[in-house]
ZADO-1210 file (C-alpha; in nm, 4 decimals, padded with zeros to 6 digits):
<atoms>
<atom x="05.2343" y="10.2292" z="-17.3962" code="UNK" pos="1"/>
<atom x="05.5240" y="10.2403" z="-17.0852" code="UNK" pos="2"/>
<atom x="05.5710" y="09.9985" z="-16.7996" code="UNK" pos="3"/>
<atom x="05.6733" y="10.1718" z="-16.4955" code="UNK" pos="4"/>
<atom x="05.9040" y="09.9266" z="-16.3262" code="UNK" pos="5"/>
<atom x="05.8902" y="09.9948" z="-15.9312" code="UNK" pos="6"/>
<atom x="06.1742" y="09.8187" z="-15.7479" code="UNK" pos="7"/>
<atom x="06.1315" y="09.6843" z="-15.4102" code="UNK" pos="8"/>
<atom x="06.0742" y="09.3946" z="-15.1649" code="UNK" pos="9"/>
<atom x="05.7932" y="09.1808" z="-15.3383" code="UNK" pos="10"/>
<atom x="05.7490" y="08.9142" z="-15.0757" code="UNK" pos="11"/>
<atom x="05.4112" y="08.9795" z="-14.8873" code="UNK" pos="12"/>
<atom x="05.5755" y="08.7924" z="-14.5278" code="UNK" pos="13"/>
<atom x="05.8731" y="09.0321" z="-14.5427" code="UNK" pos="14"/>
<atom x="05.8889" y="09.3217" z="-14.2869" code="UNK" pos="15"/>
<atom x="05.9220" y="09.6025" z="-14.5418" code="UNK" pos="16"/>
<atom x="05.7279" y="09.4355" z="-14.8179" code="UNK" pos="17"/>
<atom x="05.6272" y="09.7250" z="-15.1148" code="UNK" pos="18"/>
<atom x="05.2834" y="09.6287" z="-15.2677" code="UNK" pos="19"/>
<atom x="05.3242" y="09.8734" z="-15.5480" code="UNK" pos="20"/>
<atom x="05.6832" y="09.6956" z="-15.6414" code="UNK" pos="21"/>
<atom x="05.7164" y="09.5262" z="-15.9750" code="UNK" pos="22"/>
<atom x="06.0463" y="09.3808" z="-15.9518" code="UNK" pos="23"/>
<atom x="06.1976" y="09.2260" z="-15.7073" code="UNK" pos="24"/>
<atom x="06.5066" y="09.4440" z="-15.5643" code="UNK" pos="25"/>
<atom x="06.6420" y="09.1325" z="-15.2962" code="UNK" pos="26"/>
<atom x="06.5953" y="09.3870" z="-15.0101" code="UNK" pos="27"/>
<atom x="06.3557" y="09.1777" z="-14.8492" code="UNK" pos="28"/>
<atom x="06.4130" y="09.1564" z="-14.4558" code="UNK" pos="29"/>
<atom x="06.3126" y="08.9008" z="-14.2048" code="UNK" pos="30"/>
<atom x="06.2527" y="08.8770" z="-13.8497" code="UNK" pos="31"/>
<atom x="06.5286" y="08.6676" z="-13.6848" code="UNK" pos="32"/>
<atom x="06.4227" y="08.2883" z="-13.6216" code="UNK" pos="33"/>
<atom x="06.4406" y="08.3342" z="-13.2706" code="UNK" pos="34"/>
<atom x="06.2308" y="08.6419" z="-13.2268" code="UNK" pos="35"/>
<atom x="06.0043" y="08.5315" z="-12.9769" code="UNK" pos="36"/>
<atom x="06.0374" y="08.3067" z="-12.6733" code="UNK" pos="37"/>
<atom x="05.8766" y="08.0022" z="-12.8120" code="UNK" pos="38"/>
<atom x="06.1544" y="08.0453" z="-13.1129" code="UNK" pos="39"/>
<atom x="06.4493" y="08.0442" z="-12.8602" code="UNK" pos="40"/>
<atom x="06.7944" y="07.9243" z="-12.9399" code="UNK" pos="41"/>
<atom x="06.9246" y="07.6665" z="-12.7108" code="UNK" pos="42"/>
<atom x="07.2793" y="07.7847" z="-12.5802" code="UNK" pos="43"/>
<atom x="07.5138" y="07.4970" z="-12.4637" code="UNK" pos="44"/>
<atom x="07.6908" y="07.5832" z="-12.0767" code="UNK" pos="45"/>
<atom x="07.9887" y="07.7392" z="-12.1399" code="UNK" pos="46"/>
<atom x="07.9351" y="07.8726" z="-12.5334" code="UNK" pos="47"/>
<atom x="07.8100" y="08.1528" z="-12.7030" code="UNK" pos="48"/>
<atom x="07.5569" y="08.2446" z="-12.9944" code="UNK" pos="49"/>
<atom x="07.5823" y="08.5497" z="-13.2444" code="UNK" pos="50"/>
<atom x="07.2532" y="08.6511" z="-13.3459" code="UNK" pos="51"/>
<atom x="07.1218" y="09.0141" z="-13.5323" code="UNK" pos="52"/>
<atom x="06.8478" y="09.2018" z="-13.3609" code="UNK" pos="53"/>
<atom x="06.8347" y="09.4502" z="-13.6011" code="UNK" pos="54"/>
<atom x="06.4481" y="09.2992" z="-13.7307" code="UNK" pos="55"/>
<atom x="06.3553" y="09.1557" z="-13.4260" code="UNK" pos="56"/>
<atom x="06.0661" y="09.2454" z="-13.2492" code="UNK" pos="57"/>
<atom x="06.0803" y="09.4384" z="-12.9325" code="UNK" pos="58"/>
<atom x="05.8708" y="09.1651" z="-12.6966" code="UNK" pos="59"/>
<atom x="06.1119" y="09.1807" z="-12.3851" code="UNK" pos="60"/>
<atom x="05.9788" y="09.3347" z="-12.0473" code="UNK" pos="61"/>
<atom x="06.1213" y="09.6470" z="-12.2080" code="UNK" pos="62"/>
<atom x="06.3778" y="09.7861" z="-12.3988" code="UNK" pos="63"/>
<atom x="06.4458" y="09.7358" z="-12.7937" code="UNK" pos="64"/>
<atom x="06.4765" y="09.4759" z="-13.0181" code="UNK" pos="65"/>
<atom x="06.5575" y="09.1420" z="-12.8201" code="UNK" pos="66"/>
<atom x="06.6574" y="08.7915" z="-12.9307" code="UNK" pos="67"/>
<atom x="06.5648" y="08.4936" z="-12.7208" code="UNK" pos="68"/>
<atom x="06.7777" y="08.1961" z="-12.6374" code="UNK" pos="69"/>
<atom x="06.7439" y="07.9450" z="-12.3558" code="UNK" pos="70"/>
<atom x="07.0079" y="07.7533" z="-12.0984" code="UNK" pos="71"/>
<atom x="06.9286" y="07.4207" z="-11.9285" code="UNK" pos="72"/>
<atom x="07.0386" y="07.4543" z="-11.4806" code="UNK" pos="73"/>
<atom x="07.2603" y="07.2251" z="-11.4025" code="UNK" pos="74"/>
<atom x="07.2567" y="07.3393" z="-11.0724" code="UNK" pos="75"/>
<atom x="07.5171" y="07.5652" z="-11.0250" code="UNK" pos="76"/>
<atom x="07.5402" y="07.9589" z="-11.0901" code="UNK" pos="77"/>
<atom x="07.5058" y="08.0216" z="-11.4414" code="UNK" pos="78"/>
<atom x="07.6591" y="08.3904" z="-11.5804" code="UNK" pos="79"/>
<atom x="07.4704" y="08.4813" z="-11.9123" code="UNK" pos="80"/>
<atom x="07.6391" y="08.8105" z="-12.0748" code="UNK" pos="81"/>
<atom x="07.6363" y="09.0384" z="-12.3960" code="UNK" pos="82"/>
<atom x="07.9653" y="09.1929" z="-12.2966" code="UNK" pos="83"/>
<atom x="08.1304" y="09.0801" z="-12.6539" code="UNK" pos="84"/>
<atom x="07.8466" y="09.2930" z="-12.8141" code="UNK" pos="85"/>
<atom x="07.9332" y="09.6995" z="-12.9591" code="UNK" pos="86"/>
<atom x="07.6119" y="09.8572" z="-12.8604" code="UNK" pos="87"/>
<atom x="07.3907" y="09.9412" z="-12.5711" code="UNK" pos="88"/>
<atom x="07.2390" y="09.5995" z="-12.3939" code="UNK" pos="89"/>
<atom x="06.9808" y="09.4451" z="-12.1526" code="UNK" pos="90"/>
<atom x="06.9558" y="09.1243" z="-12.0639" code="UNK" pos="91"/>
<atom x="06.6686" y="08.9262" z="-11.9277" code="UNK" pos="92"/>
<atom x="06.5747" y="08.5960" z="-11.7750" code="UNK" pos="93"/>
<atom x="06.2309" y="08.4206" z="-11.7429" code="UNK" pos="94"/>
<atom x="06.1673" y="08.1024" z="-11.6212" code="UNK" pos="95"/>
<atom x="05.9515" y="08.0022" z="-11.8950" code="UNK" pos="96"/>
<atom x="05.7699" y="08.1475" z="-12.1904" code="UNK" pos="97"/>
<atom x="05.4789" y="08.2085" z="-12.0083" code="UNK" pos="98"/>
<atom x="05.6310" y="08.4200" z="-11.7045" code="UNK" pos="99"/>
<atom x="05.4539" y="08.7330" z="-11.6882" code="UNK" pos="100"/>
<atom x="05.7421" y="08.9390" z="-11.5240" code="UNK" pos="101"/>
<atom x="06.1563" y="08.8478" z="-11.5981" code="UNK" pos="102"/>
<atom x="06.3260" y="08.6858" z="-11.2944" code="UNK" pos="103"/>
<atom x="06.6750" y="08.7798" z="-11.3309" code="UNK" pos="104"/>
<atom x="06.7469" y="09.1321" z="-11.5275" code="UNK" pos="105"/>
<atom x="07.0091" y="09.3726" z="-11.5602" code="UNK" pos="106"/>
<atom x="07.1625" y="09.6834" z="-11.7877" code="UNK" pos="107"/>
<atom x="07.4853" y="09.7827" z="-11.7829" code="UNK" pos="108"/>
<atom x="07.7525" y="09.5458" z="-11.6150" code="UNK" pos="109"/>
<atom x="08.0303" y="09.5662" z="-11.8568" code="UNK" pos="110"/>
<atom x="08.0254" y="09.9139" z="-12.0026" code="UNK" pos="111"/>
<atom x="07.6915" y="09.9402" z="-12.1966" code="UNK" pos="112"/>
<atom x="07.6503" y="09.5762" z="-12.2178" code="UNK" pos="113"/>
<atom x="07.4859" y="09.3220" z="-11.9337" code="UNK" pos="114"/>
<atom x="07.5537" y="09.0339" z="-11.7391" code="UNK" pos="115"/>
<atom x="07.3514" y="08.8153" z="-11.5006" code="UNK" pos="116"/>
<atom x="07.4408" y="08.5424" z="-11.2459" code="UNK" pos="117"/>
<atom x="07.2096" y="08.3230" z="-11.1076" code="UNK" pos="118"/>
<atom x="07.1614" y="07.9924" z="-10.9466" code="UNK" pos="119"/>
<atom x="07.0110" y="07.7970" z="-11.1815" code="UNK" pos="120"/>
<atom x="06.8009" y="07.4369" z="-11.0965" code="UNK" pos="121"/>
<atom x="06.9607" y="07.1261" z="-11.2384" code="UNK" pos="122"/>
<atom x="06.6833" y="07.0622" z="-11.5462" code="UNK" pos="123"/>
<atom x="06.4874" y="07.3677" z="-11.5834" code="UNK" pos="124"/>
<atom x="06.4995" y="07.5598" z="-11.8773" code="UNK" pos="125"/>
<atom x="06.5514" y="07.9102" z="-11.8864" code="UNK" pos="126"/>
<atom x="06.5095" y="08.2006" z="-12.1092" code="UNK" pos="127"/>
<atom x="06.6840" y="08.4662" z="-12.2247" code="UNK" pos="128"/>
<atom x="06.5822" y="08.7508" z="-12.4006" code="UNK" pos="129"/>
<atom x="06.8742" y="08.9799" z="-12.5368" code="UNK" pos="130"/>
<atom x="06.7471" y="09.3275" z="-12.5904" code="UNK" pos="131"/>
<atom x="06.9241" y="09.6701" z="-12.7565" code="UNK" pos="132"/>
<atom x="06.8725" y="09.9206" z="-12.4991" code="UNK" pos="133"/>
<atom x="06.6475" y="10.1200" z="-12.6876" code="UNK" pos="134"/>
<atom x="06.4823" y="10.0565" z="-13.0433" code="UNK" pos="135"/>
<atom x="06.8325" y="10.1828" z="-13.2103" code="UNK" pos="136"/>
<atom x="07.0271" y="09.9814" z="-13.0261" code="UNK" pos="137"/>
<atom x="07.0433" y="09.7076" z="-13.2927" code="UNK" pos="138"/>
<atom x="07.3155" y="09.5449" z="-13.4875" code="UNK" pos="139"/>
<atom x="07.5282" y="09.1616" z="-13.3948" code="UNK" pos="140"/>
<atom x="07.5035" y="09.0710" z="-13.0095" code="UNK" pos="141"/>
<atom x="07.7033" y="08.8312" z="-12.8509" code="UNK" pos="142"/>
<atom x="07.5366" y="08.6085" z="-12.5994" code="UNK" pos="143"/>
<atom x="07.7622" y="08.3870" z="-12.4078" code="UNK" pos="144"/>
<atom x="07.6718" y="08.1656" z="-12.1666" code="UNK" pos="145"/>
<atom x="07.9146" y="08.0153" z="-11.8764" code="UNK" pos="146"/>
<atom x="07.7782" y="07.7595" z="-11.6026" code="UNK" pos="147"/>
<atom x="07.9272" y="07.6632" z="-11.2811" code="UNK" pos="148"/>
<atom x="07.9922" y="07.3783" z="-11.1434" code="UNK" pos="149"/>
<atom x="07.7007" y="07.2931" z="-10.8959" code="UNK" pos="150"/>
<atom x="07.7724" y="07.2465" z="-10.5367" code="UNK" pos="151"/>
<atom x="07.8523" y="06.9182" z="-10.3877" code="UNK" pos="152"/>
<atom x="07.6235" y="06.8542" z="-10.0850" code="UNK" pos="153"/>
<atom x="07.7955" y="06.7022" z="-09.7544" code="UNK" pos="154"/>
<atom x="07.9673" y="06.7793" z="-09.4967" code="UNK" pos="155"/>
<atom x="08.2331" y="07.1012" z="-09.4968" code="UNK" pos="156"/>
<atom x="08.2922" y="07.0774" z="-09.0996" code="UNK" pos="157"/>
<atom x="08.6629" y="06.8823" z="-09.1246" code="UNK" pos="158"/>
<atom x="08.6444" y="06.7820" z="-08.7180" code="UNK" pos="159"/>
<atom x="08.3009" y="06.6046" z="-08.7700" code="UNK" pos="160"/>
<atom x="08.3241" y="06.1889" z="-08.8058" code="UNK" pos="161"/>
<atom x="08.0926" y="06.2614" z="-09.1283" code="UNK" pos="162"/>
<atom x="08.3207" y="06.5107" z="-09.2755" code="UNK" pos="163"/>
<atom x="08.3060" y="06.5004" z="-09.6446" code="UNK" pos="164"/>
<atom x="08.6625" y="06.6580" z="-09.8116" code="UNK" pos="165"/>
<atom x="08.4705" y="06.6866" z="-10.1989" code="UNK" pos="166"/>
<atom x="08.1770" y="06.9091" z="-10.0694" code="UNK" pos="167"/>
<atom x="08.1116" y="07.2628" z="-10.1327" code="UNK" pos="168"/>
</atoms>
């Protein structure tokens, strides 16, 4: 008798898992860890992250593939961008994971890729989903974040007796 040998992905969690495959062919592919908003990566003010959407899921408001990371306020305008990335981009930005609609969004800033400024509340969290324009817009995307400082409250008026020269 003959054993047919079928090559393929033989792990049952993997996206493109092959129930008829006998041998295991190391083609197995994942979802990114941070596919979904719960999963986010936390990015550091003024860093970046290098992520692969090409498996993620396409769970933004819309758009293709997106990975999620998140970004603590610290007050000040905060700038998240893809611009670093080689393919088509859209960024998002929800205030939590529950958010039904994005608060901050935007396609196309820097050629085909995105950037958003906001003004961000010292201590709240918020997230980021970094989507390929369309569901072949995949491949390594740059998200970098950069955080302003926040303003200093006072007193900007210099003729006033309460005058403060370090606000903004």
């Amino acid at each position: 008798y003959s054993v047919i040998v079928v090559s393929g992905c033989t792990d049952s969690l993997a996206l493109n898992y092959n129930a008829n495959a006998s041998v295991d062919d190391g083609s197995c592919a994942y979802p990114p860890s941070n596919d979904d908003c719960v999963n986010a990566i936390a990015i550091a003010c003024d860093s970046s992250a290098t992520g692969d959407n090409t498996y993620a899921s396409s769970n933004a408001a819309f758009g293709g593939p997106a990975l999620w990371y998140s970004v603590v306020g610290n007050g000040g305008d905060i700038t998240v961008e893809t611009c670093l990335s080689s393919f088509d981009t859209r960024l998002f930005v929800y205030d939590s994971c529950n958010a039904s609609t994005y608060s901050y969004y935007n396609d196309d800033f820097c050629g085909l890729q995105s950037s958003i400024t906001f003004t961000s509340t010292a201590g709240s969290t918020y997230y980021i989903a970094a989507a390929g324009y369309s569901a072949s817009s995949t491949g390594p995307i740059t998200v970098t974040v950069t955080c302003a400082a926040p303003p200093v409250p006072g007193c900007t008026d210099s003729t006033a007796i309460n005058y403060d020269p370090l606000a903004t």
